[in-house]
N, C-alpha and C positions, 0 to 999 in steps of 0.2 A: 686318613688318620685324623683329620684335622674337625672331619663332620662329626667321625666317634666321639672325639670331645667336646663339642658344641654338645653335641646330645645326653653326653656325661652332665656337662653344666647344666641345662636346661632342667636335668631331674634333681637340682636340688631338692632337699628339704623346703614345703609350705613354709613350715613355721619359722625359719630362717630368712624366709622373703617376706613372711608375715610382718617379721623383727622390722627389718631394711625398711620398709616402708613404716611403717609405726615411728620409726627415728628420724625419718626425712620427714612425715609428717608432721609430728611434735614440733620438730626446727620452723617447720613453716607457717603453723599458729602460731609459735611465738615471735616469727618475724612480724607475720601480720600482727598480733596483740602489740608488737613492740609500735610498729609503724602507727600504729590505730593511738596507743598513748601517746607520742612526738605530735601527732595533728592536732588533738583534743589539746594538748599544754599550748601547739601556738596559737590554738584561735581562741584561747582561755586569756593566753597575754596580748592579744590584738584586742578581744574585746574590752579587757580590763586594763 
């Protein structure tokens, strides 16, 4: 029973997994954009 449903799961909908990854990736440029702004402002006020 338990493989039927792995195998259920696995056939999601593409474009559902498409989704899932498009949102986690979005999060993750904007952590990196966020982290990338925080570096740029303190070496903005170390050098100034």
């Amino acid at each position: 029973m338990k493989k039927n449903n792995l195998i259920k799961l696995a056939q999601v909908d593409p474009i559902e997994i498409d989704q899932k990854t498009n949102s986690f990736f979005n999060k993750g440029t904007q952590l990196l954009l966020g982290a990338n702004l925080v570096v740029m402002v303190m070496i903005y006020l170390v050098i100034y």
